[in-house]
C-alpha positions as CSV (number, residue, x, y, z in Angstrom):
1,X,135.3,159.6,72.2
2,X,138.3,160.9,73.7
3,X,141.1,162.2,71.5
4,X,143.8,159.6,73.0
5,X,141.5,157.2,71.9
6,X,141.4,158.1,68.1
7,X,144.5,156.1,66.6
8,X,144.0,153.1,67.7
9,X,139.9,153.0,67.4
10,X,141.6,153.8,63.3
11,X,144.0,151.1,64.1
12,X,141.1,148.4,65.0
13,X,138.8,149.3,62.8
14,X,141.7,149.4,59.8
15,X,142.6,146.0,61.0
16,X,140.2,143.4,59.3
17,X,140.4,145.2,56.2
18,X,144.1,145.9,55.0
19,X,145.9,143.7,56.8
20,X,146.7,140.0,55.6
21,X,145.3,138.3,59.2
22,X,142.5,136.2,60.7
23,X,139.3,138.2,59.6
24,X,136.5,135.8,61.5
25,X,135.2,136.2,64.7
26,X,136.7,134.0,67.3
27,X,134.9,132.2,70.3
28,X,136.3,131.0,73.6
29,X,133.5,128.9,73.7
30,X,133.6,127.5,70.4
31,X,132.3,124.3,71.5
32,X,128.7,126.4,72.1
33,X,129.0,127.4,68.6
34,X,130.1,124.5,66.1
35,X,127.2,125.5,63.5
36,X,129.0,129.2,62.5
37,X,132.6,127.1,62.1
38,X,130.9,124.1,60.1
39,X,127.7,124.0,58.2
40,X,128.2,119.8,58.8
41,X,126.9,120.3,62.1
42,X,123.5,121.6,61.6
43,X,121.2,118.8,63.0
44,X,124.1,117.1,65.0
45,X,121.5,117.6,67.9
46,X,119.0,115.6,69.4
47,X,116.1,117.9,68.8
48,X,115.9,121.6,67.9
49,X,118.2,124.5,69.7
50,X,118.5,127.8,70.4
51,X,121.8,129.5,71.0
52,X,122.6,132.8,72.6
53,X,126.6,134.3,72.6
54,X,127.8,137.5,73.6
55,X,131.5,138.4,73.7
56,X,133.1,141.3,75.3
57,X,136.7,141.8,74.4
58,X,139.5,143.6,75.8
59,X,137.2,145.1,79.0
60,X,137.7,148.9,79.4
61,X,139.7,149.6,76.1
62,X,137.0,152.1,74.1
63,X,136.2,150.8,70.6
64,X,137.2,147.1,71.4
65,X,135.6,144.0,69.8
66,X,132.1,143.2,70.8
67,X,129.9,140.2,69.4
68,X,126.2,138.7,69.9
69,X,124.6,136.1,68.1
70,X,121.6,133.9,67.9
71,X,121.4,130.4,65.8
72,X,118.8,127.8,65.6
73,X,119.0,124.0,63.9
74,X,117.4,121.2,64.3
75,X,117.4,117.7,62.8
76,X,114.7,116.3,59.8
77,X,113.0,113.6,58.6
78,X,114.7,110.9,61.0
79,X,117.9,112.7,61.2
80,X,119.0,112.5,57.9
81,X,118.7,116.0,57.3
82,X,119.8,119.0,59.3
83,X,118.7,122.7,58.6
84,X,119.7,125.9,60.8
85,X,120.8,129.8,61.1
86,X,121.9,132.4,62.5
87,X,122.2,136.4,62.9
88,X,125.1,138.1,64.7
89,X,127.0,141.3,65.5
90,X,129.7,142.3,65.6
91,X,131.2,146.1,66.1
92,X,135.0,147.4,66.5
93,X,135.7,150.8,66.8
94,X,133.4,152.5,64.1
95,X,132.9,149.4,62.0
96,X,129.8,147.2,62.5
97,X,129.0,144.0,60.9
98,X,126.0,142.0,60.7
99,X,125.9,139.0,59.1
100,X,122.7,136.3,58.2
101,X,123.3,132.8,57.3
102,X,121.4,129.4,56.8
103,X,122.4,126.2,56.7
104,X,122.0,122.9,55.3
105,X,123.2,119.2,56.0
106,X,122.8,115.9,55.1
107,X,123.6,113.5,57.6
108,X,124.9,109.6,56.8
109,X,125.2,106.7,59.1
110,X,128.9,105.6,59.1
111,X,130.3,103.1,61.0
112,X,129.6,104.2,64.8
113,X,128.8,107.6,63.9
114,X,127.5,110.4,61.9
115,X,128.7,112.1,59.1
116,X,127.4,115.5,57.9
117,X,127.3,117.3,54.8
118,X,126.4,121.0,55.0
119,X,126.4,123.9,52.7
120,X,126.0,127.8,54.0
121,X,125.0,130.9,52.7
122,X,125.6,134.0,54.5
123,X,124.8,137.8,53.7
124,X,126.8,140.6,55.5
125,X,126.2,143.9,56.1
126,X,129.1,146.0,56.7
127,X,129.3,149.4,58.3
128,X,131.6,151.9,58.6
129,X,130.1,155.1,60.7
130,X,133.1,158.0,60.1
131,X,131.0,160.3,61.9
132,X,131.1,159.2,65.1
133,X,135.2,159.6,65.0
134,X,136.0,162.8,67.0
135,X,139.2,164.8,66.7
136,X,141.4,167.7,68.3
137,X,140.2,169.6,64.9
138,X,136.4,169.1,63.0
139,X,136.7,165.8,60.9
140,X,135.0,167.7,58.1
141,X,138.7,169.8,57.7
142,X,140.1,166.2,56.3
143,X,138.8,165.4,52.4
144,X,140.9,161.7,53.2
145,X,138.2,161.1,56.0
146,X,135.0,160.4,54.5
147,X,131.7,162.4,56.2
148,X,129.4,160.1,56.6
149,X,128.4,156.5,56.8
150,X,129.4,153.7,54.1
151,X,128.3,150.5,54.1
152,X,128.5,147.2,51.5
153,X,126.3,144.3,51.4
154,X,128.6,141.1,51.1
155,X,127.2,137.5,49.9
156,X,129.1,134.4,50.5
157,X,128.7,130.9,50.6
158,X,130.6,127.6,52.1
159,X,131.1,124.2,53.2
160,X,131.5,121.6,55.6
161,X,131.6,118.1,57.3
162,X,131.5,116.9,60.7
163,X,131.8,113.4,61.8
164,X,130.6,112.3,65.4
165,X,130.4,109.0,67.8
166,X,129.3,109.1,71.5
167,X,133.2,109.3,72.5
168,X,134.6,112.0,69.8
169,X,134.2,114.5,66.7
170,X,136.3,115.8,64.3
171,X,135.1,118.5,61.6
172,X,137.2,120.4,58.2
173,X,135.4,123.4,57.2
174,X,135.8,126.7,55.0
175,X,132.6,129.0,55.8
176,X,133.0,131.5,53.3
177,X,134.7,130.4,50.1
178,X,134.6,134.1,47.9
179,X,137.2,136.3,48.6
180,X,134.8,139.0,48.1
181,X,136.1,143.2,47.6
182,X,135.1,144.9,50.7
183,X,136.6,147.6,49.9
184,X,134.4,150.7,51.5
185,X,136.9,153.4,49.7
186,X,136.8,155.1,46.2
187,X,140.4,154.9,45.5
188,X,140.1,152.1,42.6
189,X,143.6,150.8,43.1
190,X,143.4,149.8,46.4
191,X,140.9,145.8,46.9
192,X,140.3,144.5,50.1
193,X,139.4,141.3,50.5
194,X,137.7,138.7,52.4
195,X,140.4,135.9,53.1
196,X,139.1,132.4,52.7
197,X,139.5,130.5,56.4
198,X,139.4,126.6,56.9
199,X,139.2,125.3,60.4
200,X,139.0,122.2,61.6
201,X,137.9,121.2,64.9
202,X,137.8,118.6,67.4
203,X,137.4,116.5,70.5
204,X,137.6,113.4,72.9
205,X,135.2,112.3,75.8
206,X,137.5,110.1,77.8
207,X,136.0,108.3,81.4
208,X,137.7,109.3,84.8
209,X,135.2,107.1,86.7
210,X,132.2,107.2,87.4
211,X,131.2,110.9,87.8
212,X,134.7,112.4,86.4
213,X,134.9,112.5,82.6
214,X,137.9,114.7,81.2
215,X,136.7,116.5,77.3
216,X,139.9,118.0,75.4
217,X,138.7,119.8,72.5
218,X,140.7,121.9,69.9
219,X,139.9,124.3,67.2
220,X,142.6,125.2,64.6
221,X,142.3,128.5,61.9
222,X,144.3,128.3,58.6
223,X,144.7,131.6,56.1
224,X,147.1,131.9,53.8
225,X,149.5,134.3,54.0
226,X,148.1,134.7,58.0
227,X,149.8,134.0,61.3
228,X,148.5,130.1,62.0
229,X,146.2,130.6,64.9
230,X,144.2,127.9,67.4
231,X,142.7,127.3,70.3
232,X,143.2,124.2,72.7
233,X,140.8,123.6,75.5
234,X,140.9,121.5,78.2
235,X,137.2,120.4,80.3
236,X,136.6,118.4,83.2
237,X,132.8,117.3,83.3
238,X,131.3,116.4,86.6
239,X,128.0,114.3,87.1
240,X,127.1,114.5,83.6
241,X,126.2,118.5,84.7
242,X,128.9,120.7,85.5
243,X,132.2,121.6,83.6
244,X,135.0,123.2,84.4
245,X,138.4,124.2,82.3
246,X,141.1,126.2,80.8
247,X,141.6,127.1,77.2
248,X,144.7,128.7,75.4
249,X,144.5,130.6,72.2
250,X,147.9,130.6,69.9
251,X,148.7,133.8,68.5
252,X,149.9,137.0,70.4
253,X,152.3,139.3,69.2
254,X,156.4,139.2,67.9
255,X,157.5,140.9,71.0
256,X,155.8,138.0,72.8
257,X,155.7,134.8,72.2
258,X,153.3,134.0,75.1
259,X,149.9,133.2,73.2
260,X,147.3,135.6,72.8
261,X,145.3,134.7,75.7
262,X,144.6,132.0,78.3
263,X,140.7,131.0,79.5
264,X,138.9,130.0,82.4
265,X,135.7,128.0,81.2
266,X,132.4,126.7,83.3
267,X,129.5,125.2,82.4
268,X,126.3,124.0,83.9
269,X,122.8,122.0,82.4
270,X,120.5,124.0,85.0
271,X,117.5,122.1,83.7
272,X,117.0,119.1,80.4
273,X,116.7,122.4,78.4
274,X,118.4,124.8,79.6
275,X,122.9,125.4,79.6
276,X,124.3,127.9,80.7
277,X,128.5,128.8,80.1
278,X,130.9,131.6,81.4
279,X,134.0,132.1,80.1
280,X,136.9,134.5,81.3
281,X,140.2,135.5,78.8
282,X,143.6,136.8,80.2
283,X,145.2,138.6,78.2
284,X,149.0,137.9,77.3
285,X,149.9,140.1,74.8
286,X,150.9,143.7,75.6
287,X,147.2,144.8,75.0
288,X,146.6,143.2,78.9
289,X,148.0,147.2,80.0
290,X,144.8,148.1,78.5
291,X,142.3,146.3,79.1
292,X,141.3,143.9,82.3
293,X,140.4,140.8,80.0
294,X,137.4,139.7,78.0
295,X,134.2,138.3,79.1
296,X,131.6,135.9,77.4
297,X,128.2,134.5,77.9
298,X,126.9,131.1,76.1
299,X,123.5,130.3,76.6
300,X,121.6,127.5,75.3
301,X,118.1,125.4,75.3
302,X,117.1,122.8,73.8
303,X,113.3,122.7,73.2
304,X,113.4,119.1,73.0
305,X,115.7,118.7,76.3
306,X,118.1,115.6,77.0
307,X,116.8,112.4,75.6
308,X,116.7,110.2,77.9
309,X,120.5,107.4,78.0
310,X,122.1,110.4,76.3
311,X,124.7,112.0,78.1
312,X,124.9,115.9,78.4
313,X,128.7,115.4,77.6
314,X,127.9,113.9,74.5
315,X,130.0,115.3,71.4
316,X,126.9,114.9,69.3
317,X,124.8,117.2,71.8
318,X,127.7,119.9,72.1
């Protein structure tokens, strides 16, 4: 690591811990990944599912924010029940985090729609690897730097419900209800904490005609004593296959009011089983004189591909 590079790999890496700010992972396409934002959504499919994510951040800035993830759910005993999970990565700097979680639901009939139930549990893993850091003098010549690894395991446990028709969704969530000490350093008078996030999310499937259907979808972060934060998204599906968008993330920095970032999104169903998503962020806050953007990859299949008079659109199958 070059020595230019050291304050702000400390600065990212101090970030999520000591700072009263948005701690979870965010997703351009969050539409790909309801089932880590609400537990409610496990089994919201029509048969079982396999999701791959992997998130590049801020391209070419050493250190930056990476993420990959798998989950799994699939529907029970007549769709009443929902069960699914998930394992993912994430790494900033010298911090790592891996994180476990399974999920639960119970699904009702009401009115046109769906509502689900879910609980989570989720175990994380995190890692802080001080002996990767290199500096203009040994690291070993500064007793505030510790040596070698530390790492914590974390528990946690949350809630959520998700309603769903054939023409929208809505969903209120809060993943990870214990604001947990994940505090890595000996000094006893300093805690950091977990922050508790709700989100709620949602979206409308509104006809254009007959191969044109236009799919706003938004997804809103709440922590107290945090910046409010959000992410509005905007999808034109064509021929029941192929979508094509723009999203826009709140956020950013004082100096700029601007937003944080603004997406390109596209989709396509190659196959019944098989969807594949790209998604590209601009940068608007100063960090876009570092970096040339982030990148991310969505891939999913479905093992039980499209039933048949259900649209690939559908909220319930997104």
């Amino acid at each position: 690591m070059k020595t230019r590079f050291i304050f702000p790999i400390l600065l990212l890496t101090a970030l999520p811990l000591f700072v009263s700010a948005q701690q979870e992972e965010q997703y351009t396409q969050f539409m790909f990944y309801k089932l880590g934002f609400n537990p409610g959504y496990a089994g919201g499919q029509d048969g079982a599912t396999v999701s791959i994510l992997a998130r590049n951040q801020w391209i070419g800035f050493e250190g930056a924010p990476q993420t990959q993830l798998i989950t799994f759910s699939m529907p029970l005993l007549n769709d009443r029940i929902g069960v699914g999970g998930s394992v993912l990565r994430q790494s900033i700097g010298v911090t790592s985090m891996y994180t476990a979680e399974g999920v639960y639901a119970y699904r009702l009939p009401l009115g046109r729609g769906v509502l689900g139930l879910g609980l989570q549990a989720s175990v994380r893993l995190l890692r802080v690897d001080y002996a990767a850091l290199e500096g203009t003098q040994s690291i070993d010549l500064d007793g505030a730097v510790p040596a070698s690894m530390q790492s914590k395991y974390i528990p946690n446990f949350g809630f959520g419900a998700y309603y769903s028709t054939d023409r929208y969704y809505v969903g209120l969530s809060a993943p990870r209800l214990l604001q947990n000490n994940i505090n890595l350093s000996e000094v006893q008078n300093l805690v950091n904490r977990e922050r508790r996030h709700y989100f709620f999310m949602g979206g409308l499937l509104l006809p254009m005609g007959e191969k044109v259907q236009f799919q706003p979808q938004l997804l809103l972060k709440y922590v107290n004593d945090a910046p409010f934060d959000g992410d509005v998204n905007l999808n034109f599906v064509f021929n029941d296959k192929y979508t094509t968008g723009l999203s826009y993330r709140l956020g950013g920095s004082k100096s700029n009011n601007a937003g944080e970032a603004i997406s390109l999104l596209m989709a396509a169903q190659i196959t019944d089983n098989l969807l594949l998503g790209l998604a590209y962020d601009a940068t608007l806050t100063e960090l876009r004189n570092f970096s040339s953007g982030t990148v991310e990859l969505a891939l999913r299949y479905s093992i039980g591909g499209r039933s048949k008079g259900r649209e690939y659109v559908n909220p319930r199958f997104f």
